[in-house]
N, C-alpha and C positions, 0 to 999 in steps of 0.2 A: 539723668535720673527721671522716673514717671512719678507722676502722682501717686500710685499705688506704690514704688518703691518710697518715698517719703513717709508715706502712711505707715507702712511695714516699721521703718525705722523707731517711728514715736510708739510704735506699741510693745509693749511687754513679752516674755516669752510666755507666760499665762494666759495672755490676750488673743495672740495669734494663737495657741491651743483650742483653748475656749469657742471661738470665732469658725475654726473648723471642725470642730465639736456639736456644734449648732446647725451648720450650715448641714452636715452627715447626718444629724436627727431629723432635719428637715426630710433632705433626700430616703432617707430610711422608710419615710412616719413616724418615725418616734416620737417619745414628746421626756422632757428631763425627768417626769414622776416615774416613767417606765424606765429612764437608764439610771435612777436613783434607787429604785426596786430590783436593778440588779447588779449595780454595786453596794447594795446593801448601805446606803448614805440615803440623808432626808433630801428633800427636793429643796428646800435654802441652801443645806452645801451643793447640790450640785449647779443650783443657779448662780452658786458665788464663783462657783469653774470655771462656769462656761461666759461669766462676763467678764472676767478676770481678776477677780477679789482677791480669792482664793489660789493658792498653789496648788497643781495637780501633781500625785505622789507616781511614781513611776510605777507601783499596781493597779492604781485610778488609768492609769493611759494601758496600762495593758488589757486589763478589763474592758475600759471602754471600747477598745478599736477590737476586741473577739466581740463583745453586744453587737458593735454598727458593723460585725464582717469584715474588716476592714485591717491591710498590712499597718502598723504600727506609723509607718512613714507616711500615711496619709493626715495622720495629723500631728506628728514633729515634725517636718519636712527637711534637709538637710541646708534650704537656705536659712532657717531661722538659726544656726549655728554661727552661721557666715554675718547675719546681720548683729549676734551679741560680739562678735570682734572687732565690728567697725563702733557698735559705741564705745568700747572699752578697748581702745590699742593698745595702753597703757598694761595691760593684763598680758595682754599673747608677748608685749615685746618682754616682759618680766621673766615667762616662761621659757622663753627663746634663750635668756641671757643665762636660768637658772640651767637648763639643757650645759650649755658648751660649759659649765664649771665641771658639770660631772664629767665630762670628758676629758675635761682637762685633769682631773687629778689623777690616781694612780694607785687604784685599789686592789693592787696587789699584793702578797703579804711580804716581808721581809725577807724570811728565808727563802722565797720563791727564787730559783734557778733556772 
């Protein structure tokens, strides 16, 4: 494991948003008052976004990444999915276990021939 994966791990799924939120304003020119003015949000929410105070609503992410040009997955990335299952195994092996019940029953109906 690297440094930068350690890092990853202790942060937030709002932080890593945020984090590359900032980093895509940067690279734009942008500045938050300009992506606040067109998500129609004051510049405290959206500095509370982009440090990760604040939860970003999945219109907020959609909006954002049309402002910055930008595919959606530039700032969800599909590793931060990966990184919320290693803090919480406890979660995926729960869903795992609640899967095979439903398989195992037999939701057909009575008369069914």
């Amino acid at each position: 494991m690297t440094i930068t994966d350690s890092f990853l791990r202790a942060m937030t799924v709002d932080e890593i948003i945020g984090e590359r939120v900032g980093l895509w304003l940067r690279r734009r020119g942008h500045t938050q008052v300009s992506l606040a003015g067109a998500l129609g949000l004051t510049k405290a929410s959206i500095s509370g976004k982009v440090t990760g105070r604040v939860s970003w609503s999945a219109t907020d992410l959609v909006k954002t990444a049309a402002f910055l040009d930008l595919p959606i997955e530039a700032l969800l990335p599909d590793e931060t999915v990966e990184l919320e299952k290693a803090k919480a195994p406890e979660l995926v092996a729960s869903r795992a276990s609640n899967e095979s019940h439903l398989w195992e029953s037999n939701p057909r109906p009575i008369h069914y021939e």
